[in-house]
C-alpha positions as CSV (number, residue, x, y, z in Angstrom):
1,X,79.4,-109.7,6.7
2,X,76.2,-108.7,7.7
3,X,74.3,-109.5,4.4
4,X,75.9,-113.2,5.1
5,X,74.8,-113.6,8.5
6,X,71.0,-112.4,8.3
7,X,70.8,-114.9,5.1
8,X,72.0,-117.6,6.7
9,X,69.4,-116.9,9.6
10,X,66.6,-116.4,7.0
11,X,67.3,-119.3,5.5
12,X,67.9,-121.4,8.2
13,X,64.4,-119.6,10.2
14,X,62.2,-122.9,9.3
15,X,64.7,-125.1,11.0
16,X,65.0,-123.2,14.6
17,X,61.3,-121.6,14.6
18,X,59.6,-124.9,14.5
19,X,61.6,-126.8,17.1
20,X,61.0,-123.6,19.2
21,X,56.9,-124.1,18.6
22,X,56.7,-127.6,19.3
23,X,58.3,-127.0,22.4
24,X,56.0,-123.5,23.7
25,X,53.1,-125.7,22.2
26,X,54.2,-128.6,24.4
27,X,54.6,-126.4,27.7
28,X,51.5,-124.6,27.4
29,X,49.2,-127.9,26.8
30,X,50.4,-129.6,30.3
31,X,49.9,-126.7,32.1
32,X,46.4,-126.0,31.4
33,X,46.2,-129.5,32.0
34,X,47.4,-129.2,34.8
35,X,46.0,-125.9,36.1
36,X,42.8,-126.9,34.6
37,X,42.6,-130.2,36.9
38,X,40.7,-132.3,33.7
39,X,39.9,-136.1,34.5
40,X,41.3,-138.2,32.0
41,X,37.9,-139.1,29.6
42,X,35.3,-142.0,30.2
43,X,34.1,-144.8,28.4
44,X,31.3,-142.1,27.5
45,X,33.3,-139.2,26.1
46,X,35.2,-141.7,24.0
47,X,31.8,-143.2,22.0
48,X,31.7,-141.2,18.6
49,X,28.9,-139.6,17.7
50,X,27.1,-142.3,15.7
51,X,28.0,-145.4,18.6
52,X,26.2,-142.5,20.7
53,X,23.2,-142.3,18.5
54,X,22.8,-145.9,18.2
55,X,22.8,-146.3,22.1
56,X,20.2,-144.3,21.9
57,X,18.1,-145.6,19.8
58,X,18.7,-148.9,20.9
59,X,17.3,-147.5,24.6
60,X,14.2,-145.7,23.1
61,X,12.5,-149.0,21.5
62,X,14.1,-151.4,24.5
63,X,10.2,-151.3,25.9
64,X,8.2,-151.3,22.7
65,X,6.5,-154.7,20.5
66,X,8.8,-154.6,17.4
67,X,5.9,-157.2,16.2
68,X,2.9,-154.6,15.4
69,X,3.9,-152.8,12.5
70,X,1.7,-150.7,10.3
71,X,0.2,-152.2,6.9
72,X,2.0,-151.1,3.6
73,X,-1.7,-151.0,2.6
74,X,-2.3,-148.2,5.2
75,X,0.6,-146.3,5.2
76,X,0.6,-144.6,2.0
77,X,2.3,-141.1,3.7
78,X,5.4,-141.8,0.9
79,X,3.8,-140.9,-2.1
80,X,1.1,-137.7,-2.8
81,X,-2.5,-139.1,-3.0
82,X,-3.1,-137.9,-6.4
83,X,-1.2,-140.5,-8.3
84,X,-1.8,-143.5,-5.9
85,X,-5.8,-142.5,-5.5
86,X,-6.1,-142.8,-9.6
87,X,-6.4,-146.4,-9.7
88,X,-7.4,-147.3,-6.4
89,X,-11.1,-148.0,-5.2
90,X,-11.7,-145.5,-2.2
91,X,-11.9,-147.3,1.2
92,X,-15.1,-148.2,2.9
């Protein structure tokens, strides 16, 4: 009778364990809520990352002339000065 009984609680484990869980999970998040004393979250905390990063950006050049940019003809940091100096004429 015993065989029976502990493989009907084996095999019914899943079934009791997880309601069991969900409730000790359930308990124990409100009360460190509570005990913790959290304020619910701001505007702020609730911006992702990459809405964070574009504020941010959006401050930094908020004073700056988007007009004056720098000549593709004197920027030439994207490629080594080997291969773009071959053909060119140096600068006077």
């Amino acid at each position: 009778m015993w065989s029976v009984l502990w493989a009907a609680v084996r095999s019914k484990a899943p079934y009791v364990t997880f309601p069991v869980a969900f409730v000790v999970g359930l308990v124990g998040y409100h009360l460190e809520r509570l005990l913790r004393g959290d304020p619910p979250p701001t505007a702020e905390e609730e911006k992702s990352i990459s809405e964070q990063r574009e504020d941010r950006k959006l401050q930094e050049i908020a004073g700056e002339d988007l007009t004056k940019v720098v000549s593709l003809k004197d920027k030439l940091e994207f490629a080594p000065r080997a291969v773009l100096n071959r053909n060119r004429p140096e600068k006077s």
